[in-house]
N, C-alpha and C positions, 0 to 999 in steps of 0.2 A: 125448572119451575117446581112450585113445592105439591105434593098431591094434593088431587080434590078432595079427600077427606078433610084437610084441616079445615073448609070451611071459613069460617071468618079468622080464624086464626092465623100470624104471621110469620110465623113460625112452627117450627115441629120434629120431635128427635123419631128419627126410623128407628127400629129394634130388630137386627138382625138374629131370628129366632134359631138360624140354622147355627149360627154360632154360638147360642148361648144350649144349644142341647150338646155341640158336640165339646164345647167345658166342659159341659157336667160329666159327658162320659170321656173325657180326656182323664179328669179327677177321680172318677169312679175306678178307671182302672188302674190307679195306683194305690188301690187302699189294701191297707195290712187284712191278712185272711178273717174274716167273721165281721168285721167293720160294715155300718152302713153310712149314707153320704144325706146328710142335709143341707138343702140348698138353705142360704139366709135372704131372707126376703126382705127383713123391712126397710123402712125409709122408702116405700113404694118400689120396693125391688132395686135396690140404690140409687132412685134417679129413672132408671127402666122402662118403668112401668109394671106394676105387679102383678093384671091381671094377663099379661101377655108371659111375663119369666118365669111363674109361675110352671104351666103347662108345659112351657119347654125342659127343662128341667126335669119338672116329673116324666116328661118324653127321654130325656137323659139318663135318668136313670136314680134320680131322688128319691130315696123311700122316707123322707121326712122335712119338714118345710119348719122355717124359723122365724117368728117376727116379736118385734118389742114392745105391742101393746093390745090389747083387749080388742080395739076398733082395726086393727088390723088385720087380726085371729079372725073377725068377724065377718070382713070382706072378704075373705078367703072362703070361708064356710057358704058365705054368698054368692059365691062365685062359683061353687061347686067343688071345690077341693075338701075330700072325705077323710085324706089320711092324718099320718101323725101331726101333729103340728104343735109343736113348743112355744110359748110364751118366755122369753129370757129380760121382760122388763117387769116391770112391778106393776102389781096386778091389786089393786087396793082392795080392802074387805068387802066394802061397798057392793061391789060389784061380783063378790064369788059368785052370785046364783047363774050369770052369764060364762062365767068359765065351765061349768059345770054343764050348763046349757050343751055350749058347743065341744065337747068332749077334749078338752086340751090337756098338752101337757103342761104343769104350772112351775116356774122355779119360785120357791120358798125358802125363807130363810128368818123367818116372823111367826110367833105364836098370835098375834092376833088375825092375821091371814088365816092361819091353820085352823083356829076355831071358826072361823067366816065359809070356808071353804067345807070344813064336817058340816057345819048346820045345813050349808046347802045340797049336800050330796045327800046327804040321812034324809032331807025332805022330796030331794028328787025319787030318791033310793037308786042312785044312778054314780058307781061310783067315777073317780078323777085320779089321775096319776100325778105323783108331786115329784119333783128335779129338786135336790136342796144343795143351794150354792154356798160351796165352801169357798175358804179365803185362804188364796195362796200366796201372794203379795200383790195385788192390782188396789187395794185399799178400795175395792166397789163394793156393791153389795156380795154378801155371802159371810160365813160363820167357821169361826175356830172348830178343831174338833170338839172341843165338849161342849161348846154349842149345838153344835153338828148333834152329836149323838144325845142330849136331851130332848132338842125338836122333833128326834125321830121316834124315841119315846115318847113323848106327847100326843106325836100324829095316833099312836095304836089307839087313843083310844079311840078314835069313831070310826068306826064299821066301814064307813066307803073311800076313807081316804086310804091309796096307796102309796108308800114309798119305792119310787121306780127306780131312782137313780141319782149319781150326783154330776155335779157340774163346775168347772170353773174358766177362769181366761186368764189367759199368757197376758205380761204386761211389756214385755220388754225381746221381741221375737222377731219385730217386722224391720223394725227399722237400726238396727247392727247387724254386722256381722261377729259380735260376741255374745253367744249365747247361751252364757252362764246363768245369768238372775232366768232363763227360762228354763233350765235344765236343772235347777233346785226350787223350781214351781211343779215343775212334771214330780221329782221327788218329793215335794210335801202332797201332793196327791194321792200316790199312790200308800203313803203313809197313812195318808189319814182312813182311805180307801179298805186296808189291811185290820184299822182299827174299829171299822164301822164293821167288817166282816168278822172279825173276834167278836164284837158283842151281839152277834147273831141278826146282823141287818145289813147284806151281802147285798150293794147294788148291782141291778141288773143291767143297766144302762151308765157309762160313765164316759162324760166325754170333757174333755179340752185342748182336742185340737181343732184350731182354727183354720183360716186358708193357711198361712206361713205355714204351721207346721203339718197341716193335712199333705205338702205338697214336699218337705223337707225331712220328716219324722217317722216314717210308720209305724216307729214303735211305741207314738204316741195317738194314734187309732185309737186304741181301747175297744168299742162297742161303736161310737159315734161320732164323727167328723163336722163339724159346721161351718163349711164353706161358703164364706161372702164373697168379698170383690174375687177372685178368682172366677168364680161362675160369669160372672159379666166379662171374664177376659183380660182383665187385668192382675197386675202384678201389686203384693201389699208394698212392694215399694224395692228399690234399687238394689238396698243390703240384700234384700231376700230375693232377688234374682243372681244375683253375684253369687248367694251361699248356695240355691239349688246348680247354678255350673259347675258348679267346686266340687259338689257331691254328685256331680254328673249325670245330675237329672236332665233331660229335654223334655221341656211341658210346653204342647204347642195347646197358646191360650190365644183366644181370636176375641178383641173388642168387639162391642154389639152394638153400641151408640152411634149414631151421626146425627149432629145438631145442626139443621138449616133455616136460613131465612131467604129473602128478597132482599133485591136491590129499590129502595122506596124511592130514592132520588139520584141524578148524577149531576154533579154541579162543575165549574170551571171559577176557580178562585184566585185572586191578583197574589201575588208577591208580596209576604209580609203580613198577610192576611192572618189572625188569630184562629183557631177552629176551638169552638167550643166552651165551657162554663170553664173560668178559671185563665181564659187566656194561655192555658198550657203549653199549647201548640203555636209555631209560628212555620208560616211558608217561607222561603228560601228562593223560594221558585216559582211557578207561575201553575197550580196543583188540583187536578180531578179529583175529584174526593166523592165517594156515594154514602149517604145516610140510610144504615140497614135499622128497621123497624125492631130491634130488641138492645134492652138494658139491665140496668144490676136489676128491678122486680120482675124479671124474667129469669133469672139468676144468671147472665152473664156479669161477672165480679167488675164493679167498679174498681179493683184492682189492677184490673189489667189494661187501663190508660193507657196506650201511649207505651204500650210494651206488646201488648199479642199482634198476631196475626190472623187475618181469612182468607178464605180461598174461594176467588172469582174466576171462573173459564180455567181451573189448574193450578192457577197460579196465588203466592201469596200475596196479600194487600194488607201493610201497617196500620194499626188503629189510632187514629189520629185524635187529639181530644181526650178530654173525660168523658167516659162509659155515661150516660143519662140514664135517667129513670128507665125507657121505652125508648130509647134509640142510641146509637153510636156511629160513630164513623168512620168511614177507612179511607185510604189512597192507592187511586187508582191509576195514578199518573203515567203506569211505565205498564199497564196492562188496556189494550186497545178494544174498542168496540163496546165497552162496556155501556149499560143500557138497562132503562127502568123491569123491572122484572126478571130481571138475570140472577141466578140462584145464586147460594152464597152457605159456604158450609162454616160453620161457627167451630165444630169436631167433627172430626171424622176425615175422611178422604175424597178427595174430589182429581180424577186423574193420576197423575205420577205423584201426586203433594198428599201430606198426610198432616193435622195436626193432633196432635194424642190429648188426651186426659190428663197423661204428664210433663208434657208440655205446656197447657194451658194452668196447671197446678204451679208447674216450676215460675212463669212466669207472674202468677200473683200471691204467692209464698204462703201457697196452700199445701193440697195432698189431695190425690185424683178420686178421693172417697168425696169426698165436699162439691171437687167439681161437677163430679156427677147429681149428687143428692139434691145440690139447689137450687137445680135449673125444675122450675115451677110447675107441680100435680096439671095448671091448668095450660101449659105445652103440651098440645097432641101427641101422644106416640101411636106410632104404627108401626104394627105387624111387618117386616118386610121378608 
């Protein structure tokens, strides 16, 4: 049965908090000497829940926390978390005097932020630490060096703003195992890095390494790590567990999600019977079927028609039909006793049967970041 927390809700993802602390200090302790480890939080801690990953985390051993927007930055501060915390999405002028506010770190890479951002610290008298994203090949945001090294001269003039550090992202790391186009990113970094130091503006903090390479590289530490899906226990994807065996790493990562619902109905349907919108489905046979109470606006992917599986009493049950809005269905034909109320894991593991992130990814021709991320802020998570 699903906990009495959820309440009216029909669903709800548990958050194994013991496993997402002992990530972090799985991660922590392979960091190059002087390195610190930042958990990445946003997207509601990927799916997570951020006010739960958060804390575990910094129980891990996190001395800096990551997310991709202003209203995120904000729940955090709301939430009681006091330390570092980076901003690494765009932070519009509009709104410096709130970055400022809550003492962030800001990535810049715009002279109109820059002047947004002084006016607001010079009136707080309160200064802000800026991250300026340079561009290594990922074609996002971020600046050439002489870009680079003008906005840095710009920043001097106003009094509170700081230049702390720079920053950028591997584009092409997670998913090959050739890891050239990221091993001449690492080298236009540190180039550019040498050249901001020759003109007398020596960052303190420089980071880009991400999970792949926080877990693959340590000589791409630097100062600072920014570790995403890994903290939740997963893996950035097949290539990059193949390359960390190669290089003979063993990194025990422990998934943290299990997505459950109820069983709403169980029904007994004739032979030749159609299940569901679209006629997709045809019986064969004479077929138990249960209608579980979630669909693609819960983010279970209407993708996955009539290809995933769930896990009733242990056991798997094919999804029969198209995914609906608010329910879907499964077959339960060859597993007995099943019965209104009977739980029903969507991810995670239920007995000897497991279904993964990447499993559930492989099967609707996704990637286990998405699976997690879209299953819906108003799905209960709990603590467990």
């Amino acid at each position: 049965m699903l906990p009495q927390e959820v309440g009216l809700h029909r669903s709800c993802c548990l958050i194994d908090t013991a496993a997402l602390t002992h990530n972090m200090s799985t991660l922590k302790k392979g960091l190059a000497p002087g390195a610190e480890i930042a958990a990445v939080v946003k997207s509601n801690a990927y799916g997570h829940g951020v006010k739960i990953a958060w804390r575990a985390f910094v129980k891990g051993g996190a001395t800096w926390l990551c997310v991709d927007s202003l209203h995120e930055a904000q729940d955090l501060r709301d939430d009681g978390y006091d330390g570092k915390l980076f901003v690494m999405g765009h932070v519009p002028p509009a709104h410096a005097a709130t970055a400022v506010q809550l003492d962030l770190r800001v990535m810049t890479y715009d002279k109109a932020q820059v002047d947004a951002l002084g006016a607001a610290s010079s009136e707080a008298s309160k200064p802000i630490r800026l991250i300026i994203k340079l561009e290594t090949g990922t074609q996002r945001q971020g600046l050439k060096i002489t870009e680079a090294l003008e906005l840095i001269k710009y920043i001097q003039k106003y009094p509170y703003l700081i230049f702390e550090g720079t920053c950028t992202h591997f584009a092409n790391i997670e998913d090959t195992t050739d890891h050239s186009f990221a091993y001449e990113q690492f080298r236009i970094f540190n180039e550019y890095n040498d050249i901001l130091t020759a003109n007398g503006f020596k960052p303190t903090v420089r980071t880009i390494a991400n999970s792949a390479a926080g877990i693959l590289w340590p000589n791409t530490h630097c100062e600072l790590v920014r570790a995403g899906i890994t903290c939740y226990g997963m893996w950035p994807s097949t290539e990059c567990y193949v390359s960390a065996k190669l290089l003979g790493k063993d990194v025990d990562l422990r998934p943290a999600l299990t997505w459950k619902t109820i069983v709403a109905q169980e029904k007994l349907i004739d032979i030749g019977s159609v299940i569901g919108y679209g006629c997709t489905y045809q019986t064969t046979h004479p077929t138990r079927i249960v209608v579980l109470p979630v669909g693609y606006y819960d983010g279970y992917d209407r993708a996955l028609s009539n290809l995933a599986y769930v896990l009733i009493h242990g056991k798997r049950a094919p999804i029969r039909g198209r995914i609906c809005m608010n329910m879907c269905m499964a077959d339960v034909t060859d597993i007995p006793d099943v019965k209104m109320g009977d739980e029903v894991v969507l991810l995670g593991r239920q007995g000897d049967e497991v279904i993964t992130a990447e499993q559930l990814a492989s099967w609707s021709g996704t990637i286990n970041y998405e699976l997690t991320t879209q299953i819906q802020s108003t799905v209960p998570r709990i603590a467990v």
